[in-house]
C-alpha positions as CSV (number, residue, x, y, z in Angstrom):
1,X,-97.4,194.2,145.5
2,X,-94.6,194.3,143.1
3,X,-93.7,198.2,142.8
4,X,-91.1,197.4,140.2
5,X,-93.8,198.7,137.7
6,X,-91.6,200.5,134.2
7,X,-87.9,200.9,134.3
8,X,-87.2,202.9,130.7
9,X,-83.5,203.2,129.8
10,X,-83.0,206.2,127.5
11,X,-80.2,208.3,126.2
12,X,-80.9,212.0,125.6
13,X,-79.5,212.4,122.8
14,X,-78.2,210.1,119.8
15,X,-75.1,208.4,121.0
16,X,-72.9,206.1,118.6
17,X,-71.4,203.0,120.0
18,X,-69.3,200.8,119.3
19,X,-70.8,197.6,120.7
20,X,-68.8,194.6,119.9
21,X,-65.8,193.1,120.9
22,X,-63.7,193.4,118.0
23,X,-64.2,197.5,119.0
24,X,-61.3,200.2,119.9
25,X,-61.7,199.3,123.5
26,X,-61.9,202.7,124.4
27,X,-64.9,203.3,122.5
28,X,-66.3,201.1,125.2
29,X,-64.9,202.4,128.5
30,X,-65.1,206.0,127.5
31,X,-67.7,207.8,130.0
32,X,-70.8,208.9,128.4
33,X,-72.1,212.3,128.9
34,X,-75.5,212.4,128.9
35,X,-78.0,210.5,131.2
36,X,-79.8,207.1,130.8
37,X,-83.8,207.9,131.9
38,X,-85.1,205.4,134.5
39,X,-89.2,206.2,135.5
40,X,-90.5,204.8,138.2
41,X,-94.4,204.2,139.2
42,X,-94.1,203.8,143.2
43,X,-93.9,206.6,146.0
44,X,-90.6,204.9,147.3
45,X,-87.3,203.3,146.3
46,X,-86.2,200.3,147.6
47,X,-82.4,198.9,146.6
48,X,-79.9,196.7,147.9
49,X,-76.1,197.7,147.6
50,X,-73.4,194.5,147.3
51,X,-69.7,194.9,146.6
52,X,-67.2,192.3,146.1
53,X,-69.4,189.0,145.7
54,X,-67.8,187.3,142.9
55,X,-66.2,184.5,144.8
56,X,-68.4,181.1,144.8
57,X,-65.6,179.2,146.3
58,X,-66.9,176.9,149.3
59,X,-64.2,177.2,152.6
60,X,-63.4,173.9,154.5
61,X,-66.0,173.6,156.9
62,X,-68.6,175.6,155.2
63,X,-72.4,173.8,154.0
64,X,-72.3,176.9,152.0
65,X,-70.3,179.5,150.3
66,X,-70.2,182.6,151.4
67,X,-71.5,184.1,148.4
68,X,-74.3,181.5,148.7
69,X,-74.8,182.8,152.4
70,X,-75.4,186.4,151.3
71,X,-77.1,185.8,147.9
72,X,-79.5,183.7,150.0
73,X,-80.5,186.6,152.4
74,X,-80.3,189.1,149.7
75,X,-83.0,186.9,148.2
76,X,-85.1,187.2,151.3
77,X,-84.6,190.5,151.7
78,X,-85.5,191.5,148.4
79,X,-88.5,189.3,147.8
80,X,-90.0,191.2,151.0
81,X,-89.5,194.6,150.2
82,X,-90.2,194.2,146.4
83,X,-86.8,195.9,146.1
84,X,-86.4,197.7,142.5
85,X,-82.7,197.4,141.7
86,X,-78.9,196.2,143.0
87,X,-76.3,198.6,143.4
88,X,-73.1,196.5,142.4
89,X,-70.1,198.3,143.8
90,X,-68.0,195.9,141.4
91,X,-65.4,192.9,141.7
92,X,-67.9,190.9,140.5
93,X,-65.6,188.1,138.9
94,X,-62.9,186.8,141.0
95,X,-60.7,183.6,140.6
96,X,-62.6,181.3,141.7
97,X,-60.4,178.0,141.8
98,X,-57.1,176.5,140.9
99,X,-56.3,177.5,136.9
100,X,-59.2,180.2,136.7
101,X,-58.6,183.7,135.3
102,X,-59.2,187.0,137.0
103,X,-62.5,188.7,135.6
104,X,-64.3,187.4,132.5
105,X,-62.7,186.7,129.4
106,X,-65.0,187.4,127.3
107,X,-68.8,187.6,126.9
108,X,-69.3,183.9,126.3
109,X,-67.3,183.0,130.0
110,X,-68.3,180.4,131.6
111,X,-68.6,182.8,135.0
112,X,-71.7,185.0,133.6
113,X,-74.0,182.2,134.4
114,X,-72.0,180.3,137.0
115,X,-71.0,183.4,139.5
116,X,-73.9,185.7,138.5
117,X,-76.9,183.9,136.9
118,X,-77.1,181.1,138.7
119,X,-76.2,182.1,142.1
120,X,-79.0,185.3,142.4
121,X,-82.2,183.6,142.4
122,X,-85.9,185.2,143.1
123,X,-86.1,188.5,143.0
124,X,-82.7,188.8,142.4
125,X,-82.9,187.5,138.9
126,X,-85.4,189.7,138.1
127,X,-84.2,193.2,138.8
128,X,-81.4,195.4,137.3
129,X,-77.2,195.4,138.5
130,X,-76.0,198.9,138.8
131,X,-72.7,197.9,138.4
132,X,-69.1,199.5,138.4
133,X,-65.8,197.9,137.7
134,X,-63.2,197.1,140.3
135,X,-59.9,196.3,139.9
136,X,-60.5,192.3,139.4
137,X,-62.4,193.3,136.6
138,X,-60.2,195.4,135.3
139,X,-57.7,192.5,135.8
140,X,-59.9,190.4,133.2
141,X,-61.1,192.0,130.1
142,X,-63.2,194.8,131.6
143,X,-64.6,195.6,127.9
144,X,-66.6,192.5,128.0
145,X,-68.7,193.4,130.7
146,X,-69.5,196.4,128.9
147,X,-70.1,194.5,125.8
148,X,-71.8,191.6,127.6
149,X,-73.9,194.8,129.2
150,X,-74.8,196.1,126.1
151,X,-75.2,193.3,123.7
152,X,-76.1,190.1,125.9
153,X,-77.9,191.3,129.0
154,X,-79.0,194.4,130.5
155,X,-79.9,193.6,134.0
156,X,-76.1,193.7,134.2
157,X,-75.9,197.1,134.0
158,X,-72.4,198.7,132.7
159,X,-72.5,200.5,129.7
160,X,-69.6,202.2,130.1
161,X,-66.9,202.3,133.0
162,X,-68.3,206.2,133.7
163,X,-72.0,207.3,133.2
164,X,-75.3,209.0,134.6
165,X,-78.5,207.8,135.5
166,X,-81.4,209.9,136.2
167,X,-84.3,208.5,137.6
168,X,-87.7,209.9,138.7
169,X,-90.4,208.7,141.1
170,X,-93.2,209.3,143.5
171,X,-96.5,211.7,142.9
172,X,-94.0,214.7,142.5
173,X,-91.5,213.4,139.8
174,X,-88.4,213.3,142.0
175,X,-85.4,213.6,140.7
176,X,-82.4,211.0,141.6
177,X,-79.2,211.7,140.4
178,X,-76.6,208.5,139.7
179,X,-73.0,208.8,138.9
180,X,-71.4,206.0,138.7
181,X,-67.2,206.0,137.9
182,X,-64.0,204.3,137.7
183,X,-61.8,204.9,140.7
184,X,-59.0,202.7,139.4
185,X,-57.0,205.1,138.1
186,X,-57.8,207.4,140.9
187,X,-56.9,204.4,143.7
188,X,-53.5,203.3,142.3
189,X,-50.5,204.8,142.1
190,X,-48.2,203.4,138.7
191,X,-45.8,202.0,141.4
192,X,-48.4,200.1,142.5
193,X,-48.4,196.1,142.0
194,X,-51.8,196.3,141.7
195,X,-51.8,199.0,139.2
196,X,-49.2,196.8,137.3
197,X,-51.5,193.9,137.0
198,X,-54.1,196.0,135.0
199,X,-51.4,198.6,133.2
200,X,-51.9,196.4,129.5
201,X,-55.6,197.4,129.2
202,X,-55.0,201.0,131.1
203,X,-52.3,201.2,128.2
204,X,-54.9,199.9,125.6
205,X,-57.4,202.2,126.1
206,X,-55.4,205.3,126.8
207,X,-55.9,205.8,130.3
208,X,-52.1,205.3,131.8
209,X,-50.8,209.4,132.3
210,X,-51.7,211.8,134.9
211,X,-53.6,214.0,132.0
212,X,-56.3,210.8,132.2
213,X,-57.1,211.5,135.6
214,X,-57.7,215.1,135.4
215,X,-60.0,214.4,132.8
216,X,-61.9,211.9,134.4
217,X,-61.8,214.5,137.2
218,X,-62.9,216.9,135.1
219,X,-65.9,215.1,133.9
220,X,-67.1,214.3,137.6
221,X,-67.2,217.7,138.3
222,X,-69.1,218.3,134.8
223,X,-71.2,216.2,135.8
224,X,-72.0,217.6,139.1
225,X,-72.6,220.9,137.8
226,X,-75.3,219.5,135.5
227,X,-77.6,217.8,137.9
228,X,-77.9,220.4,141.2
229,X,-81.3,220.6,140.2
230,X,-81.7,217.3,141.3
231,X,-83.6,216.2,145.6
232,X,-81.0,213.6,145.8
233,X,-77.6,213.3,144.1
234,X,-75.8,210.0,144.8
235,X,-72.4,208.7,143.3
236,X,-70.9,205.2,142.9
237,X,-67.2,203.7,142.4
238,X,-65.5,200.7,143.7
239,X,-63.0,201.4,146.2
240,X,-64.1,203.6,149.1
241,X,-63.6,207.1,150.8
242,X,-65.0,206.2,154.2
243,X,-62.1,207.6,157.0
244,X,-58.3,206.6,156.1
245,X,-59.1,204.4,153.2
246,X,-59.7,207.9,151.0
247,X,-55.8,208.5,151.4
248,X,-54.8,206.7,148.9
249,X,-53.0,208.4,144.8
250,X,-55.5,210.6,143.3
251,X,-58.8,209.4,145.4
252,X,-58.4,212.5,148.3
253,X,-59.7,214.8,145.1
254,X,-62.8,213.0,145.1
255,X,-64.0,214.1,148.7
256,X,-64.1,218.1,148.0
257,X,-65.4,217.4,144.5
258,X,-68.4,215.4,146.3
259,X,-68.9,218.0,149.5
260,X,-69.0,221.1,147.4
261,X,-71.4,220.1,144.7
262,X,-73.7,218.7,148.2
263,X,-73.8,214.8,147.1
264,X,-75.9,213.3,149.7
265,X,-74.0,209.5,149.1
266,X,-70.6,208.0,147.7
267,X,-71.5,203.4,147.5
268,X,-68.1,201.7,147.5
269,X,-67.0,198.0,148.2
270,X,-63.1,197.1,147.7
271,X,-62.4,196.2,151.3
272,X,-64.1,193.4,151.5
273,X,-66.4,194.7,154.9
274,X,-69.2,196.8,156.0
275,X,-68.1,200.9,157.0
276,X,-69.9,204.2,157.0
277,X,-68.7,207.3,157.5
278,X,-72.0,209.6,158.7
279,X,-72.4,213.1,157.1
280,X,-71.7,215.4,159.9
281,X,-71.0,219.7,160.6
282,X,-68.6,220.5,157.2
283,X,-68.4,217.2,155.6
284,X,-72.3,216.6,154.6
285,X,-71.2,213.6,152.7
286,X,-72.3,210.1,154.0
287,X,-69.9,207.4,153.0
288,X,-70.8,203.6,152.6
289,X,-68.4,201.0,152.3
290,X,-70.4,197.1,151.0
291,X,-68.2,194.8,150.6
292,X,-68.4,192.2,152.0
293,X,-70.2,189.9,149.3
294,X,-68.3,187.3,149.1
295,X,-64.9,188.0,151.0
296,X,-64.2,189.3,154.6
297,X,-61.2,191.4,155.8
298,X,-60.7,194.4,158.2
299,X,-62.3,198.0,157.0
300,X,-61.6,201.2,156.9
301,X,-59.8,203.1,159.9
302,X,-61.8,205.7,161.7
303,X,-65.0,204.8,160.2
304,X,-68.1,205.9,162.2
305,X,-69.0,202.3,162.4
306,X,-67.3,199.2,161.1
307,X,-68.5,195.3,161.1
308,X,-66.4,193.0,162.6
309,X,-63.5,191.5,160.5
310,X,-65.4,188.2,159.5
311,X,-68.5,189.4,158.9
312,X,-70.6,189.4,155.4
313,X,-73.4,191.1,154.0
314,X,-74.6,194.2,151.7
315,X,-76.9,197.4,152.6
316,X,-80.6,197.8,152.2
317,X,-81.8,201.3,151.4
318,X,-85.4,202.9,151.2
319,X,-85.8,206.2,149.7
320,X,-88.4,208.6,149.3
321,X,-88.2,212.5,148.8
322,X,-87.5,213.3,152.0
323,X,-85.7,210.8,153.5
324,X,-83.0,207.9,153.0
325,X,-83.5,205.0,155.4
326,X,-80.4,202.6,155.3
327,X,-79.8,199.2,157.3
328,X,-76.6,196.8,157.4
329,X,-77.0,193.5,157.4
330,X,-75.4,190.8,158.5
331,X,-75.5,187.4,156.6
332,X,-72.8,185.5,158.0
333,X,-74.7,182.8,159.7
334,X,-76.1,180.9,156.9
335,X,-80.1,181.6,157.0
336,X,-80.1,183.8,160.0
337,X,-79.3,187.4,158.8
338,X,-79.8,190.1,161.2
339,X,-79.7,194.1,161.0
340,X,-76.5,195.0,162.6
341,X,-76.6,199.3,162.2
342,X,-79.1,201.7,160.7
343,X,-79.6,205.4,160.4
344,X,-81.5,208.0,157.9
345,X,-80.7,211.2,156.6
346,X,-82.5,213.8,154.7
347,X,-82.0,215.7,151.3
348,X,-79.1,217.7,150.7
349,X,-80.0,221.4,151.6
């Protein structure tokens, strides 16, 4: 039975946006304070968390592409569960072929229904993209996919580089806490090559000096503060914190920020593989690294677990109130995915 029953997007108070893309850009990257309202009918969640799947480049060799590969048992695993919504851990637009650009270029590219429309089928077509930008979208023009997100399509969900969800479910109301953010100011240092490859729209929309960061820091831990009344509080960004890979600029604030405010889950991709880092004895934070969407490399170091460099795939999760069920999967061999680690964990005390 589809359990995917009402999905109502709300703000809590009256916002003003600028939604167009002749805007200020930052009017469109600027985080928003208050929470979008998502009510749901059934007793439990179900979601699916993907990272990194914007490449639908076909490899010598290969009947399929590897995006094809993990879109197709994504699909299968979605269709079975009746899953309610994708947790897009961003780099969903990458260059896909001689001559093509990094990211979108605007809200009329080409890659909107190429990359993302026409290679999700099912299930998959039907339910909403959590999404966050990574640093290939940030690459392109990252204000498009807000704008496209706003003005085009809402399934492809980004209304702002830095906002709240709040969603409610089961015969008790529970609450479920989102925060989804931009860690690309937090990831690279202004050295960086990386960093340098995104500095003209970092410059464009203000968010080049150290002063930036503490904000955006600052409004994480606002944030926070609000929702403790919340069962569950999760947060979302695109480049992870699982083991060694949180040593990188301005990311190792993140980690206290999370543990003393008790979030029960941090959803990154970035290194294109599957990683967790389990909650444990003073660090009750569980860390998940997906991925590996559409591109394979080696993880994280001194992860709890870790997929083998090669390997593709995304992370199913069921939730209720008193438990968070999570699997790996492995979609590498075209049309035989398998679950390749699981575990639970319970509310945050």
């Amino acid at each position: 039975m589809n359990r995917y029953l009402y999905v109502t997007f709300s703000i809590l108070c009256v916002v003003i946006l600028t939604t167009n893309t002749n805007a200020f850009p930052g009017d469109l990257v600027e985080p928003h304070n208050k929470s979008y309202i998502e009510q749901y009918q059934s007793e439990k969640l179900d979601f699916l968390t993907v990272g990194d799947w914007g490449y639908d480049g076909i490899e010598p060799g290969q009947i399929y592409g590897n995006q094809s590969i993990v879109s197709m048992a994504m699909k299968d695993w979605a269709e079975y569960y009746s899953s309610d919504f994708i947790i897009n851990t961003g780099d969903s637009f990458y260059i896909n072929y001689d001559g093509d650009h990094e990211g979108v270029n605007s809200v009329y590219d080409p890659k909107w229904n190429k990359v993302w429309k026409d290679a999700y089928k099912g299930r998959l077509a039907e339910i909403v993209w959590y999404s966050v930008a990574g640093n290939h979208d940030w690459y392109g023009n990252i204000t498009a996919q807000v704008d496209y997100s706003l003005n085009y399509d809402k399934r492809f969900f980004l209304p702002s580089t830095f906002y709240v969800r709040e969603l409610y479910f089961g015969p008790k109301n529970t609450k479920v806490v989102w925060i989804h953010i931009d860690t690309n100011i937090f990831y690279y240092e202004p050295s960086n090559p990386e960093k340098l490859d995104m500095m003209a729209q970092l410059k464009q929309v203000g968010w080049d000096t150290v002063q930036t960061i503490e904000d955006k820091l600052k409004w994480i831990e606002d944030r926070l503060i609000e929702q403790q009344n919340s069962t569950w509080v999760f947060v979302v960004g695109h480049h992870p914190l699982v083991a060694t890979c949180a040593n990188q600029y301005y990311m190792g604030s993140l980690r206290p920020l999370f543990e003393k405010y008790r979030v029960a889950a941090y959803f990154s991709g970035h290194e294109h593989n599957l990683a967790i880092e389990t909650a444990k004895d003073g660090q009750p934070v569980t860390y998940f690294l997906s991925g590996a969407g559409s591109k394979t490399r080696i993880g994280c170091d001194g992860s709890d677990w870790g997929a083998p460099v090669g390997t593709l795939g995304f992370l199913h999760t069921i939730l209720t109130e008193d438990k968070f069920t999570y699997e790996f999967i492995d979609s590498t061999t075209a049309l035989e995915p398998k679950i390749v680690y699981t575990g639970f964990f319970t509310p945050r005390p």
